[in-house]
C-alpha positions as CSV (number, residue, x, y, z in Angstrom):
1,X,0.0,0.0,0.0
2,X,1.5,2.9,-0.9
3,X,2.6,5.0,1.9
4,X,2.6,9.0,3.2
5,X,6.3,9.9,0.7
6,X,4.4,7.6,-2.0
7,X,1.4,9.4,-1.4
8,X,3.3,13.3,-1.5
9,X,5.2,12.4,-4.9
10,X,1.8,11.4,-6.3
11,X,0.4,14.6,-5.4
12,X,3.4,16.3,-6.6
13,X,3.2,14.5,-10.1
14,X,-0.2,15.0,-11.1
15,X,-0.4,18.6,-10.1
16,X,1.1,20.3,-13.3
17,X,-0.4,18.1,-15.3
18,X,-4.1,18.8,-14.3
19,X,-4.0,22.8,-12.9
20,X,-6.6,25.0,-14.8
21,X,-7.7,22.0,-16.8
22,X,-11.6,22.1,-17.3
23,X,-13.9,18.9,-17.0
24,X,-15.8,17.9,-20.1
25,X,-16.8,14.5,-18.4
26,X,-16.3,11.9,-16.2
27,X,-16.4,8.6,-16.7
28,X,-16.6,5.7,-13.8
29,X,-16.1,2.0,-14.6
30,X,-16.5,0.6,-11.4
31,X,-18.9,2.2,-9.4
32,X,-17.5,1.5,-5.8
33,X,-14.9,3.4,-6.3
34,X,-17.4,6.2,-5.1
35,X,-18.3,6.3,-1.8
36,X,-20.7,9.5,-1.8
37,X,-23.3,9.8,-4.4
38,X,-22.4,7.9,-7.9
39,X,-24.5,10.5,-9.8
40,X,-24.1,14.0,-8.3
41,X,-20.1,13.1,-9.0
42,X,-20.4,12.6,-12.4
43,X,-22.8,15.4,-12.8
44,X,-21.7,18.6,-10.2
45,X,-18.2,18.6,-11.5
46,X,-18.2,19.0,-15.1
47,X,-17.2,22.6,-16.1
48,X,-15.2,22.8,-13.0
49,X,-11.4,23.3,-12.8
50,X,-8.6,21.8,-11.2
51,X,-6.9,24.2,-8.9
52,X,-4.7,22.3,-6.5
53,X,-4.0,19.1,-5.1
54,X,-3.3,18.3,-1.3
55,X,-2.6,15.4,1.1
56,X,-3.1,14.7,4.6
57,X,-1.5,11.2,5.9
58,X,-2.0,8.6,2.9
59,X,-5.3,11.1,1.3
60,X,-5.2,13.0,-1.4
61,X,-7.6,16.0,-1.8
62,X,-8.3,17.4,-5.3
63,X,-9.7,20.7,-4.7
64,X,-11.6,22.3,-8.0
65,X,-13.6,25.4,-8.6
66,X,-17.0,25.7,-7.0
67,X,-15.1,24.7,-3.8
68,X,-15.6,21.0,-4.4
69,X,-12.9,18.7,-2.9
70,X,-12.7,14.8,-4.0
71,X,-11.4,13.2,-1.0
72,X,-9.3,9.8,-2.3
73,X,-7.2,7.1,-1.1
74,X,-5.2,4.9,-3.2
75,X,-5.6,1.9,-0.7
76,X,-3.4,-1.0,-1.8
77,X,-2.2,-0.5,-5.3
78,X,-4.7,2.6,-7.0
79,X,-2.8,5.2,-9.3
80,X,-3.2,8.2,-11.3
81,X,-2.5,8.2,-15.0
82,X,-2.2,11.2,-17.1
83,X,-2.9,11.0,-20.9
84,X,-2.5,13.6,-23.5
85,X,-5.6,12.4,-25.6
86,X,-9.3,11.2,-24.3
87,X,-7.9,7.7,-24.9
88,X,-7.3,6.4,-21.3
89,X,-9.3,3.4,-20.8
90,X,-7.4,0.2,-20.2
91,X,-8.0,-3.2,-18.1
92,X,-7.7,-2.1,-14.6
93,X,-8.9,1.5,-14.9
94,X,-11.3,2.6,-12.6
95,X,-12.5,6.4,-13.7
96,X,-11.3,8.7,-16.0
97,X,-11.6,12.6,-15.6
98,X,-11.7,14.0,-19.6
99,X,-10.8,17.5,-19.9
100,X,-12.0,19.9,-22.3
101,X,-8.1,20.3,-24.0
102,X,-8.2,16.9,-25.2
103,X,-6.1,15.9,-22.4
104,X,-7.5,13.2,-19.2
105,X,-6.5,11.8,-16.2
106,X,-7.1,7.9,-15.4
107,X,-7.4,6.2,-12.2
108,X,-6.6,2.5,-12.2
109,X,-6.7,0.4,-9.5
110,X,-5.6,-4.0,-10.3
111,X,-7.3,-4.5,-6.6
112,X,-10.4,-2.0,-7.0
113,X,-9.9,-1.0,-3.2
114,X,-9.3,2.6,-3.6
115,X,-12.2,5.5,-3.1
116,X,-13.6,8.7,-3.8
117,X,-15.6,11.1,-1.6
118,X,-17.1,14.2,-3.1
119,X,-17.4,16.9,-0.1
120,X,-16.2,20.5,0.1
121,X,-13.9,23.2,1.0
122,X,-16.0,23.8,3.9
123,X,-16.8,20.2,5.3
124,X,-14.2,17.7,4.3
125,X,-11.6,17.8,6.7
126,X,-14.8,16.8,9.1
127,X,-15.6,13.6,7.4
128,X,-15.3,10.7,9.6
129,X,-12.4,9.5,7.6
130,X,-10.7,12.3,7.9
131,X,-11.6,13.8,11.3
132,X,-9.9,10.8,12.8
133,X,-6.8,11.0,11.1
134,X,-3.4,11.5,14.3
135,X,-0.5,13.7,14.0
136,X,1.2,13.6,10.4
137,X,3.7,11.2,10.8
138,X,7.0,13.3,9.2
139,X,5.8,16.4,10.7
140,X,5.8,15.5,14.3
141,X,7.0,18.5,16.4
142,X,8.6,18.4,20.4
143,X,5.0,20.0,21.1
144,X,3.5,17.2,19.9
145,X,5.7,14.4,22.2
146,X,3.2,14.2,25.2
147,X,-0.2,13.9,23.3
148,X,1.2,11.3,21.2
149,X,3.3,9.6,24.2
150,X,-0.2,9.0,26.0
151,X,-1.6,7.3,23.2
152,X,1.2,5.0,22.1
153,X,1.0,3.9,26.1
154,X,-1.2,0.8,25.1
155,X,-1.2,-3.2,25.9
156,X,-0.7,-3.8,21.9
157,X,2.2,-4.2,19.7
158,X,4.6,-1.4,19.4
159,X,4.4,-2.2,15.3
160,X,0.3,-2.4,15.4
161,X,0.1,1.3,17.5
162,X,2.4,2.7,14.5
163,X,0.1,1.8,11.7
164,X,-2.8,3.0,13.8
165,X,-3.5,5.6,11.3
166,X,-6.0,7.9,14.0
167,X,-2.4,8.6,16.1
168,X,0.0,8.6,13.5
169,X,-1.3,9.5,9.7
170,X,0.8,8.4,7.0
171,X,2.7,5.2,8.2
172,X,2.8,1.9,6.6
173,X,4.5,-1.6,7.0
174,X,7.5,-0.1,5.1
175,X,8.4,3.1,7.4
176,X,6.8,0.8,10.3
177,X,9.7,-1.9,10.0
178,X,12.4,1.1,9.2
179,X,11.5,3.2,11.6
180,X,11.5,0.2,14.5
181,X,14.8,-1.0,12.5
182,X,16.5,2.3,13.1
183,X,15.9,3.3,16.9
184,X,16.3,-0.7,17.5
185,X,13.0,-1.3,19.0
186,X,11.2,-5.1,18.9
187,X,8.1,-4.7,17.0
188,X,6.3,-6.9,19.5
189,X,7.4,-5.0,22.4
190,X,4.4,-3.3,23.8
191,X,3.6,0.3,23.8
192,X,3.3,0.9,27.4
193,X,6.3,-1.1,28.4
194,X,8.7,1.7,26.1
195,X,10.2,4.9,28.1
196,X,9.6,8.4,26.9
197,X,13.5,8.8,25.5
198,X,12.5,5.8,22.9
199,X,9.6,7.5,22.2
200,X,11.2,10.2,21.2
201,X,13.9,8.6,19.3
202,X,10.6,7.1,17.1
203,X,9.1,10.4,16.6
204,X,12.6,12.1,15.3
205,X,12.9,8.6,13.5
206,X,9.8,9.0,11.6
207,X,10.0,12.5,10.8
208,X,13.8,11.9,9.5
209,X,13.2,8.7,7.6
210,X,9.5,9.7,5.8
211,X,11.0,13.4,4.3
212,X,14.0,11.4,3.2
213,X,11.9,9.3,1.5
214,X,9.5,11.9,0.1
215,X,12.7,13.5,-1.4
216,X,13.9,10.1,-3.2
217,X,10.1,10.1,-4.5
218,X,9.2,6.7,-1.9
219,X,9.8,3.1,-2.3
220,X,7.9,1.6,-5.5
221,X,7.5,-2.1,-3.8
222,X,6.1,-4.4,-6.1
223,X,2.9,-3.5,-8.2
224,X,2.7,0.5,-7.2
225,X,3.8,2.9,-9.0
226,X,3.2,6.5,-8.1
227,X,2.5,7.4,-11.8
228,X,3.7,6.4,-15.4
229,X,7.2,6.9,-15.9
230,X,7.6,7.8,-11.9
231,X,9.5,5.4,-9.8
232,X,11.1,6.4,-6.3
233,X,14.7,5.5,-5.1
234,X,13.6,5.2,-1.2
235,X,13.8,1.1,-1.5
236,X,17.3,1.3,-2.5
237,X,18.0,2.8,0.8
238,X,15.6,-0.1,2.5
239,X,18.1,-0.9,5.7
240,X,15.2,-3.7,7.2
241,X,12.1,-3.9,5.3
242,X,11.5,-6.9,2.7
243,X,15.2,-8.1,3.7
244,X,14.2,-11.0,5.6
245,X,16.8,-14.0,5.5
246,X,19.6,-11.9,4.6
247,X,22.3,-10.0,6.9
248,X,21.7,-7.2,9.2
249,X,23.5,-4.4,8.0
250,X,24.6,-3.6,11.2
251,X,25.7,-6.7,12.9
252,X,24.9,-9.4,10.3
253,X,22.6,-11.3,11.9
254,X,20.2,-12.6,10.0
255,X,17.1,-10.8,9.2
256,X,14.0,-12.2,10.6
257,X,10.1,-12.5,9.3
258,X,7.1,-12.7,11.6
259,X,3.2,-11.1,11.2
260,X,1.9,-8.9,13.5
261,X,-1.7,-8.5,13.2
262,X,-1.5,-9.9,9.9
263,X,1.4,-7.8,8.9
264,X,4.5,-9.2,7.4
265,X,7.5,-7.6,9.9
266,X,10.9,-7.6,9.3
267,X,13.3,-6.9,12.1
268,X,17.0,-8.1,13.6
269,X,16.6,-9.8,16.5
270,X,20.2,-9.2,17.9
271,X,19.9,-5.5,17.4
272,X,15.8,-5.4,18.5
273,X,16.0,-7.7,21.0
274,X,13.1,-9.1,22.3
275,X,13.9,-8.6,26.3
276,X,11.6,-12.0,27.0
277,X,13.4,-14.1,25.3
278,X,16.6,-12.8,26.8
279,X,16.5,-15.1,29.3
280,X,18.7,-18.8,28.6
281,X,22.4,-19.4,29.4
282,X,25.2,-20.6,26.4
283,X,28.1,-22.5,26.6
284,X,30.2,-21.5,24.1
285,X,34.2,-22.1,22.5
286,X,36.3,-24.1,20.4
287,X,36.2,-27.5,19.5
288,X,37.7,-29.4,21.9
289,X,37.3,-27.2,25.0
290,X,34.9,-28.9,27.1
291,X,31.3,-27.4,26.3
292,X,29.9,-30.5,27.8
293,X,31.5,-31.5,30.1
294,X,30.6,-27.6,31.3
295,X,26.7,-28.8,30.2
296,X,26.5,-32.3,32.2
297,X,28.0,-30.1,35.2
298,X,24.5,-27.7,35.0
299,X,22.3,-30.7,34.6
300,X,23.6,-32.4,38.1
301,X,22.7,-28.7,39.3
302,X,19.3,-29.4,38.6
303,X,19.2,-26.9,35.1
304,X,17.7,-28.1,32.1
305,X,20.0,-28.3,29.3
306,X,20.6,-28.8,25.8
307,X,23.3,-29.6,23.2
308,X,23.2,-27.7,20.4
309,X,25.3,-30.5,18.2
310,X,22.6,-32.9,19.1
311,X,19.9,-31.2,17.9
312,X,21.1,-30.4,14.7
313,X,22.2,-34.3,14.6
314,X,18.1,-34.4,15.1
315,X,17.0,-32.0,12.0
316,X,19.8,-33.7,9.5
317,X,18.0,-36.7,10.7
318,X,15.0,-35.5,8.6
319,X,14.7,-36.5,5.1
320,X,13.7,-33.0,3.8
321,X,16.6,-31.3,5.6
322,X,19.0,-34.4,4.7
323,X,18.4,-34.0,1.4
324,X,18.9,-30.2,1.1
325,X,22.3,-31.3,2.7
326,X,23.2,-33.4,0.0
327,X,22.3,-30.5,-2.7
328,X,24.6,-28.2,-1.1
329,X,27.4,-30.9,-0.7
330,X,26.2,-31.8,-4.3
331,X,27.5,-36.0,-2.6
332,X,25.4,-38.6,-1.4
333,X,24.9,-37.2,3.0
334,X,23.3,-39.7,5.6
335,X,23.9,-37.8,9.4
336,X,24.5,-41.8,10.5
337,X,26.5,-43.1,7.8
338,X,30.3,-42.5,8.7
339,X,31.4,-42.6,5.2
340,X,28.8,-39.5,3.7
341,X,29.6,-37.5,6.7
342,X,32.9,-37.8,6.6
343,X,33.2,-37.1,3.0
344,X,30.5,-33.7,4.0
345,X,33.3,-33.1,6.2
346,X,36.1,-32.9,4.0
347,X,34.2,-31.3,1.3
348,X,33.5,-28.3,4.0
349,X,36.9,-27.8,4.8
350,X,37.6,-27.4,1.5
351,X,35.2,-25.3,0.5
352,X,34.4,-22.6,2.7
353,X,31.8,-21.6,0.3
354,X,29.8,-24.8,0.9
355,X,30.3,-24.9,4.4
356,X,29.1,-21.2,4.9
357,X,25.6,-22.0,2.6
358,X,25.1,-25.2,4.9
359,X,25.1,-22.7,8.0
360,X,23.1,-20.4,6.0
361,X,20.2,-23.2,6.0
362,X,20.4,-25.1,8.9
363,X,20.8,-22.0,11.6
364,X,17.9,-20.5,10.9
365,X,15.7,-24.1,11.5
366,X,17.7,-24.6,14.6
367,X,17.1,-20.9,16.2
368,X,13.5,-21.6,15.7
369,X,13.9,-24.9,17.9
370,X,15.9,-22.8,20.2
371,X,13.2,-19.8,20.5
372,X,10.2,-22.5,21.5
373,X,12.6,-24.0,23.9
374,X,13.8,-21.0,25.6
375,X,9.7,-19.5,25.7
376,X,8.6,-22.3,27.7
377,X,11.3,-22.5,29.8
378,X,13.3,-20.8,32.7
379,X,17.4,-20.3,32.3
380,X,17.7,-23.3,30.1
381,X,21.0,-24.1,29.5
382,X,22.6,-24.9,25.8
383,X,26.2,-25.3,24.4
384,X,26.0,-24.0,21.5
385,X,29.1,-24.5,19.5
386,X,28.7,-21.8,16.7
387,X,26.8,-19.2,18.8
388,X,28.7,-16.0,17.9
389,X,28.9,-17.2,14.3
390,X,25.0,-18.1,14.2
391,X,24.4,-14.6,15.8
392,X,22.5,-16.2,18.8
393,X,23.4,-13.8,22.0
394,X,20.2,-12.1,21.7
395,X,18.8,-15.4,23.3
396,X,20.6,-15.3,26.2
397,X,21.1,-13.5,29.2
398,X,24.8,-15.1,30.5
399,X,27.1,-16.8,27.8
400,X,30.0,-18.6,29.1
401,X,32.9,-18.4,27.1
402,X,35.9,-20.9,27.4
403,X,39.4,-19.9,26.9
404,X,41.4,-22.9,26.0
405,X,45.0,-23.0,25.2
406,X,46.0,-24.8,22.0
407,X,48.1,-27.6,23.7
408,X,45.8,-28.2,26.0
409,X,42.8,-28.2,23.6
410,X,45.1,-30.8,21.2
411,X,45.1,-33.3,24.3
412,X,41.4,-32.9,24.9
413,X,40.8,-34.0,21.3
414,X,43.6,-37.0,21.4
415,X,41.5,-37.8,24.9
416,X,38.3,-38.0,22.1
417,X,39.9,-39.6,19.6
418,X,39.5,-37.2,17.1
419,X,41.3,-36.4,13.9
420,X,42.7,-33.2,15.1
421,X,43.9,-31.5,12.2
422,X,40.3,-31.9,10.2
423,X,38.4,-30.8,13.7
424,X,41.0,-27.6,14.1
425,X,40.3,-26.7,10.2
426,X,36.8,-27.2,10.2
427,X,36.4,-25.1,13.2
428,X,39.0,-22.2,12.2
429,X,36.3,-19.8,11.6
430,X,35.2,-20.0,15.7
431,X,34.4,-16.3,16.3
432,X,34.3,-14.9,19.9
433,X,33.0,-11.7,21.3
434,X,34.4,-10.8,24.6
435,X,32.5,-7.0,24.6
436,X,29.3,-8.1,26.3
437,X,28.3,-7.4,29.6
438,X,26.6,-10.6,29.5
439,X,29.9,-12.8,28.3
440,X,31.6,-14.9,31.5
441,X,34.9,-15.7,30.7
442,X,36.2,-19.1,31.9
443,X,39.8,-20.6,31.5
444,X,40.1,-24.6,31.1
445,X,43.1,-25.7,32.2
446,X,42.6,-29.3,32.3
447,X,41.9,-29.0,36.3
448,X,38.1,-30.0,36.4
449,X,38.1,-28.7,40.1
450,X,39.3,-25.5,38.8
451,X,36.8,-25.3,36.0
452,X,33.9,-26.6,38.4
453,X,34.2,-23.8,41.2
454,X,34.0,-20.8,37.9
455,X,31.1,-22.3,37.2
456,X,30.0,-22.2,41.0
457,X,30.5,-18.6,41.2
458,X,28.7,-18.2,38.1
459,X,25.7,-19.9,39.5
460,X,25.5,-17.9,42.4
461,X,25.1,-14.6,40.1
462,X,22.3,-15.8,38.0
């Protein structure tokens, strides 16, 4: 649906084109389109003029002579056409406005949800649809900041309350998503649970994002085009919205997509962190450094954990997932043949490129796993091998990190009899962050007595 900066550059392209231009006739094709009287608009508005076109929020308002005003909204994919002959019918055209110069103006609509209210200068600002139009969402002034604070202060989604068009007019599931992207805000997070200073972070948000876009001409997303020949640059400056599965451009996290009240949403969960699901406990480090032994330690404390490794041995278990393995690998992979997942092995650590696209895939199913676990459940406790690398911390509210040396972590793997050399390359890439408040740095040394009482103390502060 096009949106307030779609909505201006509409107005702003049509207006030279139909100023002074007299109405011969006017032609409507599908008769819903007009929500006042069907006849008294065809009839009370030929002879009259053109003389300036207007917008509040997503409506336009056609003022002509006589002091007629046709209110209209484009609704999900409706659009002016101008045309320099009376030629202007085509499939999805709605009504057509023929002007005494030979010229028209079309207005086609593919899902026939758009309308048109015939009112006046003096009445239609107070038509119901417009009386109950908020605040105009780019032009949001400090004065403004209380009023509107009291209304976002609501049990509903932060994302719903901004496309609640009678407190802010003019925002859509585009600037929603990039608004909440920019002042990293969770779109489920409630209105009444977010402080004033976020609030106002929003508000300078919205009025900084929409005139950008109304100066790049919008975002034309999909089907919508503002008019013939017009197409605005906005989307190529799109940091969150319709970007779902691909990096976070500011920490590389995957993009996520959920619906809120029906609404497709777009958002980074490690930048707009959901503070519920903040709440589980990682093991984390390289191969070889004793993750679980760590993990068997917090299930004798009575915690309920989880290993990461074993769940996705689980999902590569399923056929659908085992066989979108093997497409990847492009080679024959059975999680419980040794032969096929030693060969997946090899082929990884030769190709980085594979290896990275097999992460790609199965990261995504496992957070989901993850997520339900850690909703239902208090402090559960995972090692989770790849966390940094699968961008999981937003799911966790302490993450143990172990510091290993190398000789030490080369005689833990001998102790496992693995083949060291292909377990160090295939786990190279191992990424730490050590920046986090919530990160608990502890040093195996081989001493399980030693490593034990670290995890005591860390216990004792969660």
């Amino acid at each position: 649906m096009p949106e307030l900066p779609e909505v201006e550059t509409v107005i702003n392209t049509i207006r030279p084109h139909i100023i002074n231009k007299e109405i011969e006739k006017i032609e409507v094709y599908y008769d819903r389109l007009i929500q006042s009287n069907l006849d008294e608009f065809k009839t009370k508005l030929i002879n009259q003029k053109f003389i300036n076109v207007t917008r509040y929020g997503k409506f336009i308002f056609l003022h002509l002579t006589n002091d007629f005003v046709i209110i209209t909204h484009l609704r999900m994919e409706g659009k002016f056409r101008f045309e320099n002959s009376h030629n202007l019918r085509k499939k999805h055209t709605s009504a057509g406005f023929f002007f005494k110069d030979g010229t028209s103006l079309a207005f086609d609509d593919t899902r026939k949800f758009g309308l048109m209210y015939l009112s006046d200068e003096a009445n239609f600002k107070e038509t119901k649809m417009i009386k109950k139009l908020g605040i105009e969402a780019n032009k949001i002034s400090e004065n403004d900041y209380e009023f509107l604070i009291k209304k976002f202060k609501k049990n509903k989604c932060i994302k719903e309350l901004l496309l609640d068009q009678s407190i802010l007019a003019g925002i859509g599931n585009i600037y929603a998503d990039e608004i909440l992207f920019s002042t990293k805000i969770n779109p489920f997070r409630k209105g009444n649970d977010i402080s004033d200073e976020k609030y106002h972070e929003i508000f300078q948000a919205s009025n900084q994002i929409l005139n950008k876009a109304i100066t790049l001409g919008g975002s034309t997303i999909h089907s919508f085009h503002p008019s013939e020949g017009v197409d605005g640059k906005f989307q190529e400056t799109l940091l969150c919205y319709g970007k779902s599965g691909t990096p976070c451009p500011n920490c590389n996290t995957t993009l996520h997509k959920d619906f809120i009240g029906g609404r497709g949403t777009t958002f980074c969960p490690n930048c707009q962190i959901d503070k519920s699901l903040e709440k589980g406990i990682a093991i984390t480090g390289p191969i070889g450094s004793g993750k679980s032994t760590i993990l068997n330690y917090f299930k004798e404390k009575g915690f309920i954990t989880y290993s990461c490794d074993e769940m996705v041995h689980k999902l590569y278990e399923k056929p659908e997932i085992s066989r979108k393995i093997s497409q990847i690998l492009n080679a024959p992979f059975d999680i419980n043949n040794k032969k096929t997942t030693r060969l997946a092995r090899k082929i990884m650590i030769d190709n980085p490129e594979i290896k990275k696209k097999i992460e790609s895939y199965i990261y995504p199913i496992l957070e989901k796993e993850m997520v339900l676990i850690i909703k239902n459940n208090e402090k559960p406790v995972f090692e989770v091998p790849t966390l940094f690398k699968a961008h999981l911390e937003y799911l966790f509210k302490t993450i143990i990190v172990i510091e290993i040396s190398k000789e030490q972590q080369i005689k833990n793997l001998e102790n496992r009899n693995d083949d060291i050399n292909s377990s160090i390359n295939l786990n190279k890439d191992y990424e730490i962050k050590k920046y986090q408040d919530k990160i608990k740095i502890v040093k195996a040394d081989g001493n399980f007595n030693n490593l034990y009482a670290q995890i005591d103390e860390i216990i004792k502060s969660i």
